[in-house]
DRENVEX-255088 format. One record per residue (C-alpha): residue number from 1; residue in three letters; x, y, z. Coordinates in Angstrom, 3 decimals. Layout:
residues N
+-----+------+----------+----------+----------+
! seq ! type !        x !        y !        z !
+-----+------+----------+----------+----------+
! NUM !  ALA !        X !        Y !        Z !
...
+-----+------+----------+----------+----------+
END
This chain:
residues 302
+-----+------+----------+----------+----------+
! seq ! type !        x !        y !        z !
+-----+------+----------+----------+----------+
!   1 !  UNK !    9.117 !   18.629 !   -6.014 !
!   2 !  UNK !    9.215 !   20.445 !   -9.543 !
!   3 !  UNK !   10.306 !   23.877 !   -9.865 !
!   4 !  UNK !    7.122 !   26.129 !  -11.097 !
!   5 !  UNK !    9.315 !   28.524 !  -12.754 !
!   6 !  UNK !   10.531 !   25.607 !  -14.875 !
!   7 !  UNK !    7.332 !   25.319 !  -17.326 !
!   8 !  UNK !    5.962 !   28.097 !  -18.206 !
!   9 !  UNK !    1.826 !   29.342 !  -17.041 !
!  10 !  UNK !    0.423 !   27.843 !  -20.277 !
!  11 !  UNK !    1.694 !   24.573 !  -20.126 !
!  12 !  UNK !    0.957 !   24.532 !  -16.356 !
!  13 !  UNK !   -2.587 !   25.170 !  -17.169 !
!  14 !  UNK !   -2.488 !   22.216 !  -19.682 !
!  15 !  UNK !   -1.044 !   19.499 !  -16.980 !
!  16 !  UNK !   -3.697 !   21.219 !  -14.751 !
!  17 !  UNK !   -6.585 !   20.434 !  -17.675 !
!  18 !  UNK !   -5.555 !   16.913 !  -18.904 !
!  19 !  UNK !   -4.830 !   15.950 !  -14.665 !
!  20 !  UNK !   -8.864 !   17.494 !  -14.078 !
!  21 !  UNK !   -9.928 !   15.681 !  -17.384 !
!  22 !  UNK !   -8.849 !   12.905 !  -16.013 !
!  23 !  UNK !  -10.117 !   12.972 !  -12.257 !
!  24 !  UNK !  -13.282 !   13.892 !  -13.327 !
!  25 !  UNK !  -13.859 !   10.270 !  -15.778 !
!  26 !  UNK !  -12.491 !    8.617 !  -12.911 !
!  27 !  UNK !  -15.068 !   10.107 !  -10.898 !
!  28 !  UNK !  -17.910 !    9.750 !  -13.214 !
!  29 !  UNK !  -17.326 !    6.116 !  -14.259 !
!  30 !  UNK !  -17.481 !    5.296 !  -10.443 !
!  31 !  UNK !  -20.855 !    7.451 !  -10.557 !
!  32 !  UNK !  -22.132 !    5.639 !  -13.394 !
!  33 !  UNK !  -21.194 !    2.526 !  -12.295 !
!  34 !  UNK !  -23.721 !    3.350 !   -9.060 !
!  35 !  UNK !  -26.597 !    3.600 !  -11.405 !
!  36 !  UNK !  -26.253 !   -0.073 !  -12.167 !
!  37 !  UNK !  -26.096 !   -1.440 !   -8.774 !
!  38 !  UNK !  -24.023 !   -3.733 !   -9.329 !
!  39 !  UNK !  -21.583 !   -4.293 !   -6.439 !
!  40 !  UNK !  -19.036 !   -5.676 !   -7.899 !
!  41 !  UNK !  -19.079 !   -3.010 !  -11.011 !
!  42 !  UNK !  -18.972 !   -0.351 !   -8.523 !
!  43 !  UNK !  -16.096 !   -1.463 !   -6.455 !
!  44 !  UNK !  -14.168 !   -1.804 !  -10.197 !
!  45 !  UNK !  -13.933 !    1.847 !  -10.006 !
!  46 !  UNK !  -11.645 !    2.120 !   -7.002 !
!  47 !  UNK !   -7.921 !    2.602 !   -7.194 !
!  48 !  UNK !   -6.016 !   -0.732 !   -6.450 !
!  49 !  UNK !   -4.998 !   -1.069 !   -3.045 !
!  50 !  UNK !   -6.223 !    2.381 !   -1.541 !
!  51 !  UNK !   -6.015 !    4.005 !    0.791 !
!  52 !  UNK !   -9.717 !    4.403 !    1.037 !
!  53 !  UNK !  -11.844 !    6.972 !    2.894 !
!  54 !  UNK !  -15.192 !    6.973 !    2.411 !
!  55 !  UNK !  -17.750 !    8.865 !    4.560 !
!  56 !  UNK !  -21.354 !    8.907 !    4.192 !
!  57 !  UNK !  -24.530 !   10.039 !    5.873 !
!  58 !  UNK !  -26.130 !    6.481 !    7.003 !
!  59 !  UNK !  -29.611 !    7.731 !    7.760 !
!  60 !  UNK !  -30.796 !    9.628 !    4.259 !
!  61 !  UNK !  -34.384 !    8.487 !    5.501 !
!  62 !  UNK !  -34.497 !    9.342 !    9.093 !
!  63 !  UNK !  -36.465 !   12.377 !    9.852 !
!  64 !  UNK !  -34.671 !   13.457 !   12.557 !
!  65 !  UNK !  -32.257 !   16.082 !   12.130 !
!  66 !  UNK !  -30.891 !   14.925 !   15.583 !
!  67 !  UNK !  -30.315 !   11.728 !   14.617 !
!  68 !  UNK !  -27.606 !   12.236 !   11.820 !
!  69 !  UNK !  -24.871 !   10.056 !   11.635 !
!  70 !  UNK !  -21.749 !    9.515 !    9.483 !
!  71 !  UNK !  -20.078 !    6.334 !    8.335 !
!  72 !  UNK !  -16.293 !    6.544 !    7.687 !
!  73 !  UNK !  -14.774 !    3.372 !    5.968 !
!  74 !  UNK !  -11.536 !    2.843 !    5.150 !
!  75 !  UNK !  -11.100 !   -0.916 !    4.360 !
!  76 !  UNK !  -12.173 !   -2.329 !    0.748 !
!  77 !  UNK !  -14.367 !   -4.874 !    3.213 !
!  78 !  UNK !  -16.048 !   -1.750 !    4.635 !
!  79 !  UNK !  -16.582 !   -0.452 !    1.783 !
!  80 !  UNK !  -18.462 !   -3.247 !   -0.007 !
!  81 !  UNK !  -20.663 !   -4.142 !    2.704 !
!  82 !  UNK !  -22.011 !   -0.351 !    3.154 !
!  83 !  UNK !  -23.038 !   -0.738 !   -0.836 !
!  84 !  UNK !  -24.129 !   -4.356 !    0.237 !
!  85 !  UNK !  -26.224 !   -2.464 !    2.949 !
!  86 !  UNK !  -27.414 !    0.188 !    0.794 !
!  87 !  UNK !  -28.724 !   -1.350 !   -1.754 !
!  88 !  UNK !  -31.549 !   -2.790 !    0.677 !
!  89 !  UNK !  -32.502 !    0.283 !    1.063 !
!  90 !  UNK !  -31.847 !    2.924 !   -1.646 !
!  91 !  UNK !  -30.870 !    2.418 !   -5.138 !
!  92 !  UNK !  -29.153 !    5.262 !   -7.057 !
!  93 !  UNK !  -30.590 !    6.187 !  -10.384 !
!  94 !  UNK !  -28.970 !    9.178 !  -11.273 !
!  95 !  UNK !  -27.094 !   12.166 !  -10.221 !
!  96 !  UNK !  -26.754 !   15.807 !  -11.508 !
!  97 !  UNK !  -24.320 !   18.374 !  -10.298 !
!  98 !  UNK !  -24.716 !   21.908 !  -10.871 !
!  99 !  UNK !  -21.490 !   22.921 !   -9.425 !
! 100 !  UNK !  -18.437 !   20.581 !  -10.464 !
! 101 !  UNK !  -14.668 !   21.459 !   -9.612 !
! 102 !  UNK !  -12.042 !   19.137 !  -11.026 !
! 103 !  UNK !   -8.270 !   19.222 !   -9.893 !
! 104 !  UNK !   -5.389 !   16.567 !  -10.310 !
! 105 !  UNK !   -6.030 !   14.769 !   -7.295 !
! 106 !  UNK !   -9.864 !   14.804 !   -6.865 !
! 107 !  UNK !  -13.353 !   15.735 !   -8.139 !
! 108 !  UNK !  -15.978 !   18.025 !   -6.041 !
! 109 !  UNK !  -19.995 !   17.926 !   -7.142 !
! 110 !  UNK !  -22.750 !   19.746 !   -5.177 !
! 111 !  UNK !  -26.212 !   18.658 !   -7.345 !
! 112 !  UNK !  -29.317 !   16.380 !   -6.845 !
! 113 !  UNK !  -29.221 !   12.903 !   -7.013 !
! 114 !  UNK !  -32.452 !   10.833 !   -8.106 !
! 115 !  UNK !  -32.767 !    7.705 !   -5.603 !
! 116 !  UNK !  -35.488 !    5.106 !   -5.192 !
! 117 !  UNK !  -36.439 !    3.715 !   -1.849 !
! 118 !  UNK !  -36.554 !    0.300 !   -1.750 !
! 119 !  UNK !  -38.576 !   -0.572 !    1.251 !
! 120 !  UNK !  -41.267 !    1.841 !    0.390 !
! 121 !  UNK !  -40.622 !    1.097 !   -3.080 !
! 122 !  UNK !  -41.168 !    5.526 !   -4.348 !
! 123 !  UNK !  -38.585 !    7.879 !   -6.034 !
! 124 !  UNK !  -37.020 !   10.687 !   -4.386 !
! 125 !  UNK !  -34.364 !   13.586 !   -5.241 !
! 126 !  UNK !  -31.559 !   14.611 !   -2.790 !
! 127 !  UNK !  -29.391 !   17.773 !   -2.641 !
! 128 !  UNK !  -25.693 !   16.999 !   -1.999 !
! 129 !  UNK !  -21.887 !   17.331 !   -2.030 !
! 130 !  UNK !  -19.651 !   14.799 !   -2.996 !
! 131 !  UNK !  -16.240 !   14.801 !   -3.557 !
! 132 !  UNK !  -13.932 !   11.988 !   -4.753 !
! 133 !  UNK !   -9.804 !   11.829 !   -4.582 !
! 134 !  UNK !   -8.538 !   10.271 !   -7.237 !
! 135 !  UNK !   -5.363 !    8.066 !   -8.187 !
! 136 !  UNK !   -3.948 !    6.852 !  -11.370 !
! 137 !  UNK !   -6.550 !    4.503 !  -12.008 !
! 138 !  UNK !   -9.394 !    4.995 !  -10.002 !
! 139 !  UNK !  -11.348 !    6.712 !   -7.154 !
! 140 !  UNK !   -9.522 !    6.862 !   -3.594 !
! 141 !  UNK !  -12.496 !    7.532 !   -2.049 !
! 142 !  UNK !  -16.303 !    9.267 !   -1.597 !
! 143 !  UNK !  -16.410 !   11.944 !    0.956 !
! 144 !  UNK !  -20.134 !   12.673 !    1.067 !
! 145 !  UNK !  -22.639 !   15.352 !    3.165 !
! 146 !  UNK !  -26.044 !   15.888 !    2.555 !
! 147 !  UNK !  -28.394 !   18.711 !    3.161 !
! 148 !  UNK !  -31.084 !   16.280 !    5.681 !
! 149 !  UNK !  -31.269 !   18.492 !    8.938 !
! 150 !  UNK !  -28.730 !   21.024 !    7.933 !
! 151 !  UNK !  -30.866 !   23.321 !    5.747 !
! 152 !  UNK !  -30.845 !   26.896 !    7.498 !
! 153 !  UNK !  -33.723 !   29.739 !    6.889 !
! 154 !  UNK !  -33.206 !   32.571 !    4.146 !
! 155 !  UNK !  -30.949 !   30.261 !    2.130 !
! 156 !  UNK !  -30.117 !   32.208 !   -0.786 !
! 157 !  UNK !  -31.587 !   32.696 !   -3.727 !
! 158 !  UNK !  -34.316 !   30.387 !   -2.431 !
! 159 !  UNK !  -36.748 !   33.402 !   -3.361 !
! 160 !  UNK !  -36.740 !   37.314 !   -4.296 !
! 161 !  UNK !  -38.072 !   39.638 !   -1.745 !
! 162 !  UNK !  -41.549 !   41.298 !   -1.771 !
! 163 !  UNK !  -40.444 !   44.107 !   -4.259 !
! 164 !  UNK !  -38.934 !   42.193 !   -6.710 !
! 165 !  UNK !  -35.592 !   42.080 !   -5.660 !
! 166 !  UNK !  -33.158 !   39.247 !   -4.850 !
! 167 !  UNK !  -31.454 !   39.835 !   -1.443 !
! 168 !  UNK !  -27.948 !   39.742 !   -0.704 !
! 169 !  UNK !  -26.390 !   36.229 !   -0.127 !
! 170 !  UNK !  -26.160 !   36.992 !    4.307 !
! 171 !  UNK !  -26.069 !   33.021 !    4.934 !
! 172 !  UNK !  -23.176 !   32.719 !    2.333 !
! 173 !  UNK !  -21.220 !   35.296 !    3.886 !
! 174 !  UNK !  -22.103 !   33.947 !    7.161 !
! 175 !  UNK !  -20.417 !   31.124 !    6.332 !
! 176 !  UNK !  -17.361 !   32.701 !    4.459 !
! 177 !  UNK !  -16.582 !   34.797 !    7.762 !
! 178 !  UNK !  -16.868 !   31.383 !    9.632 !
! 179 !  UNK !  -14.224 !   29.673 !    7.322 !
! 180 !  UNK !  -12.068 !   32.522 !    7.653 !
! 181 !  UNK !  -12.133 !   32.057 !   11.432 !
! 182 !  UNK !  -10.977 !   28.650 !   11.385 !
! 183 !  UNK !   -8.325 !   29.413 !    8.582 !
! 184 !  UNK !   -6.740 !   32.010 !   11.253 !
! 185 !  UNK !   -7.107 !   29.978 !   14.117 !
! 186 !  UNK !   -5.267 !   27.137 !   12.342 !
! 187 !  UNK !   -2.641 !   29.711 !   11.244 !
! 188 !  UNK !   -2.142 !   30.742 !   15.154 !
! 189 !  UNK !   -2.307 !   27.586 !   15.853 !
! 190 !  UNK !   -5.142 !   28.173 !   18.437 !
! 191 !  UNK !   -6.911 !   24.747 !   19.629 !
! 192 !  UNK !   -9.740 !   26.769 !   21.153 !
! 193 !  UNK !  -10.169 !   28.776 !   18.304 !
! 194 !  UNK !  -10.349 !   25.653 !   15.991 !
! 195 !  UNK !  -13.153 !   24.175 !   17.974 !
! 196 !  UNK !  -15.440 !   27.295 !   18.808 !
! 197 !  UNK !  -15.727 !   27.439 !   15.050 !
! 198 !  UNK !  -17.611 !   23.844 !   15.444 !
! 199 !  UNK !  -21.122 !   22.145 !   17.262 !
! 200 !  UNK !  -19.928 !   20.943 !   21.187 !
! 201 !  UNK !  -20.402 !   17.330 !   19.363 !
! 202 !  UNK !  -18.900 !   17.927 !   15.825 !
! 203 !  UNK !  -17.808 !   14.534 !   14.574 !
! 204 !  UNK !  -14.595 !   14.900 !   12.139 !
! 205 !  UNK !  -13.449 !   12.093 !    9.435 !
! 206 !  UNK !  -10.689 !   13.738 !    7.912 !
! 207 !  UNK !   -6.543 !   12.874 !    6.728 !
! 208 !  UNK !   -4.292 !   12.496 !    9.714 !
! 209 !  UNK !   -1.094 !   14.514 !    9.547 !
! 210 !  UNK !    0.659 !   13.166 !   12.796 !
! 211 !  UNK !    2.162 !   10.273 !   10.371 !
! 212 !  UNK !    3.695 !   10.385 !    6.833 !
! 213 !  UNK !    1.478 !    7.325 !    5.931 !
! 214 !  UNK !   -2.319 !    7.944 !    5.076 !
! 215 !  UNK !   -4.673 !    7.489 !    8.447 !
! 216 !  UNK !   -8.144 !    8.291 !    8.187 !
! 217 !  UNK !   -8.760 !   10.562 !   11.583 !
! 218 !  UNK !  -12.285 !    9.854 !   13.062 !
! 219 !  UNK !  -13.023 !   11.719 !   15.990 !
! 220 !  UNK !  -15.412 !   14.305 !   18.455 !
! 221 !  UNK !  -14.515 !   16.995 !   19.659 !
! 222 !  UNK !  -12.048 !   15.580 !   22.676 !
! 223 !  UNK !  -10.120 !   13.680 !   20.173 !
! 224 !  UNK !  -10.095 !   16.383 !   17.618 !
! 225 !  UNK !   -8.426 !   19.085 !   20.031 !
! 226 !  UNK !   -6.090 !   16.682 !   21.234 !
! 227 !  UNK !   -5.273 !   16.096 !   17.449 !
! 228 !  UNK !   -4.717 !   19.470 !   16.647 !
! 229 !  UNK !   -2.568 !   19.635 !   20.023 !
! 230 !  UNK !   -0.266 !   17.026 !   18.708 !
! 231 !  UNK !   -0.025 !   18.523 !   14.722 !
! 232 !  UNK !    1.101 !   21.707 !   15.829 !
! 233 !  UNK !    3.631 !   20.064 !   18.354 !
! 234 !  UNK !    4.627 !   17.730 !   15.310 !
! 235 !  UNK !    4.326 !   21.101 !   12.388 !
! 236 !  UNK !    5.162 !   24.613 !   13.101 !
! 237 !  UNK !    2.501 !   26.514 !   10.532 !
! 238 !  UNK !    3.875 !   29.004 !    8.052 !
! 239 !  UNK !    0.856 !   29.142 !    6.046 !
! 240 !  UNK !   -2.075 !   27.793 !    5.328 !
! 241 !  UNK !   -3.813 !   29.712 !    2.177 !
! 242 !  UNK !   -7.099 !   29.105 !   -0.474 !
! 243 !  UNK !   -7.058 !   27.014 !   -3.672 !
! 244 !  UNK !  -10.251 !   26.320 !   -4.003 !
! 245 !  UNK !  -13.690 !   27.387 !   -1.650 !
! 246 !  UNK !  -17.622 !   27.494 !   -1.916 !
! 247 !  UNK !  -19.198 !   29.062 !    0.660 !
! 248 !  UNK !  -22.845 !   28.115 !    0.513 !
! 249 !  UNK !  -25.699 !   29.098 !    2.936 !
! 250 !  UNK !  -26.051 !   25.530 !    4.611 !
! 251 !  UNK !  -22.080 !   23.738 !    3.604 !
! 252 !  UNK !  -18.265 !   24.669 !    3.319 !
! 253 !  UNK !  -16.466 !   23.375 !    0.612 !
! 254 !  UNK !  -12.674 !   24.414 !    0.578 !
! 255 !  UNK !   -9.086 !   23.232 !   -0.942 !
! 256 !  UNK !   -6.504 !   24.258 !    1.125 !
! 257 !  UNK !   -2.393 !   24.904 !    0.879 !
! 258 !  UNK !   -0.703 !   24.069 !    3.751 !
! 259 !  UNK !    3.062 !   25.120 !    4.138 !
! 260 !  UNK !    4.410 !   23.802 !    7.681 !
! 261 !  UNK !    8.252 !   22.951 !    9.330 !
! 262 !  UNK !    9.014 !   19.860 !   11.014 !
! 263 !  UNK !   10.257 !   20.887 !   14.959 !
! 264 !  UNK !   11.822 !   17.760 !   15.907 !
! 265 !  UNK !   13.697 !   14.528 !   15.506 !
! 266 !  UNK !   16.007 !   14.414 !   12.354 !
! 267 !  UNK !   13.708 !   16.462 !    9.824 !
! 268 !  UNK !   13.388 !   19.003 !   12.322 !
! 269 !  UNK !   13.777 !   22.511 !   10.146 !
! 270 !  UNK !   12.755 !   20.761 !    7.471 !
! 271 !  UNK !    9.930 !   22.428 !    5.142 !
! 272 !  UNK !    6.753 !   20.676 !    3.821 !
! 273 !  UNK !    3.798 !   21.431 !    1.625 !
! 274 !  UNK !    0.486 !   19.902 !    1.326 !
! 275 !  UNK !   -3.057 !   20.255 !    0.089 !
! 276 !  UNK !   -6.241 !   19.068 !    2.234 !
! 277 !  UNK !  -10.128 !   18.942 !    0.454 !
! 278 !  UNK !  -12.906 !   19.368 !    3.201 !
! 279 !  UNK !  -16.236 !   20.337 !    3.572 !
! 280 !  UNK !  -18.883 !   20.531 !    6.690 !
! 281 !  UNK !  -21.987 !   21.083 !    6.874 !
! 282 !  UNK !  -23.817 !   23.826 !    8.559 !
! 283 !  UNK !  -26.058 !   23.281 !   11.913 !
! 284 !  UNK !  -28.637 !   26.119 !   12.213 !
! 285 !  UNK !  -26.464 !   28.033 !   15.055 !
! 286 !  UNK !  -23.813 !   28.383 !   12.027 !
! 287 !  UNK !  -21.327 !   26.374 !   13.050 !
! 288 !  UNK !  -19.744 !   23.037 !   11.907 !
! 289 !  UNK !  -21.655 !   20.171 !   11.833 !
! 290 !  UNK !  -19.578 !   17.161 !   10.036 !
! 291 !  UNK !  -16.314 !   17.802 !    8.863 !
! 292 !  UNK !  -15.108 !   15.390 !    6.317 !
! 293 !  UNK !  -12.447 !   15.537 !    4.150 !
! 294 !  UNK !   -8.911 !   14.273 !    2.379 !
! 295 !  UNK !   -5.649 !   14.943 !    1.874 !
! 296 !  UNK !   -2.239 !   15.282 !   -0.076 !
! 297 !  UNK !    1.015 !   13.162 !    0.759 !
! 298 !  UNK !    3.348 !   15.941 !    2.267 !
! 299 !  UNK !    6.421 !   16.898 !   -0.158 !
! 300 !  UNK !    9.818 !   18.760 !    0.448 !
! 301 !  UNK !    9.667 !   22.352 !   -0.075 !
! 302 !  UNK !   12.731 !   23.512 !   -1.694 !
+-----+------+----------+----------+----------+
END
């Protein structure tokens, strides 16, 4: 690991620019190459050799909110027979994103994408939030939620109130006060407080810390608190802190530092950093629907 006193702020917040620059034309020239639909063009965008998570809503069209589902891929073979899929069904024309937040190892958007049904052969617009990790030379991924079933009443600023006025953001800070909950349960390292932050069936596809190698972790709720279970036997937390977070009325977008210590086996004592990029979206009970996600290779902390 570098030493941050070594460089001084400016030049960190050049790396930090041309690193951003570059995730985001990574990201965009796999976007791009969507609009074509071109298989083959698209999967030209990933990184060589992975590793690959990819997790998408498979039922955009379904009407039932009680019927959403998530794909999580991880293979290259996966991956191009969900486009393969797809592309019987929806075709992707264009996407806009109002919110955009670039860092060195991946590329958030929350916008509307323009889509054309296939079967039914009409145009439609979609909100949603995508996110893409990066590598050197192409996307590692597309971690994907959309808004179908999730949308919750008084979203804000859907509308001003009688008099004129626009009313506070209460669904935003709804959601703020639930991230913060699961921040300090993962700090205490407190299972049950993890989980009561979530829906009794929340379905997780996130980065698995109980290896140093990158394992896509796909799991309900039984495997996800006997996940946690096993990280904090593997990691004693020393902090886990903000880098990045949108807290909007219906989803949770957040970059998080993680500082932990090995407690056994021949790195035991020894200090590690890493950075994790979720979001979930919100079930109208204001909990945690989906919780997708990726994350950082740990590094020595010196």
């Amino acid at each position: 690991m570098s030493d941050a006193t070594s460089i001084s702020l400016h030049e960190e917040a050049a790396i930090h620019a041309r690193m951003s620059v570059q995730a985001g034309k990574l990201s965009w020239a796999h976007s791009e190459a969507e609009y074509t639909q071109d298989v083959d063009l698209i999967l030209a965008t990933l990184e060589p050799g992975g590793p690959y998570t990819w997790t998408l809503p498979n039922n955009k069209f379904l009407p039932s909110a009680a019927e959403l589902e998530y794909s999580s891929l991880t293979t290259l073979e996966e991956i191009r027979q969900i486009y393969v899929d797809m592309r019987k069904y929806v075709e992707v024309l264009n996407w806009e994103a109002t919110t955009e937040i670039r860092t060195g190892w991946y590329t958030m958007t929350h916008g509307v994408s323009k889509l054309r049904d296939v079967v039914a052969d009409e145009f439609l617009e979609l909100e949603s939030i995508t996110m893409f990790p990066v590598g050197k030379h192409g996307i590692l991924g597309e971690v994907q939620i959309g808004d179908l079933g999730v949308a919750r009443e008084n979203r804000w600023p859907e509308s001003p109130a009688f008099d004129g006025d626009v009313p506070l953001p209460r669904k935003r800070q709804e959601v703020l006060g639930l991230h913060n909950a699961f921040l300090q349960a993962l700090r205490n390292e407190d299972v049950p407080g993890i989980l009561a932050t979530m829906r009794p069936d929340v379905a997780t596809a996130i980065r698995s810390y109980l290896t140093d190698e990158y394992v896509v972790l796909s799991a309900g709720p039984d495997e996800l608190a006997a996940y946690y279970e096993a990280l904090f036997t593997r990691f004693k937390i020393h902090d886990v802190q903000i880098v990045n977070r949108i807290a909007e009325s219906w989803f949770l977008f957040s970059e998080t530092h993680w500082v932990v210590e090995h407690r056994a086996g021949e790195r035991a004592g020894q200090v590690v950093e890493f950075c994790t990029a979720d979001m979930a979206p919100i079930d109208p009970d204001g909990k945690f629907w989906v919780r997708t996600g990726a994350g950082t290779d740990p590094v020595h902390l010196d």
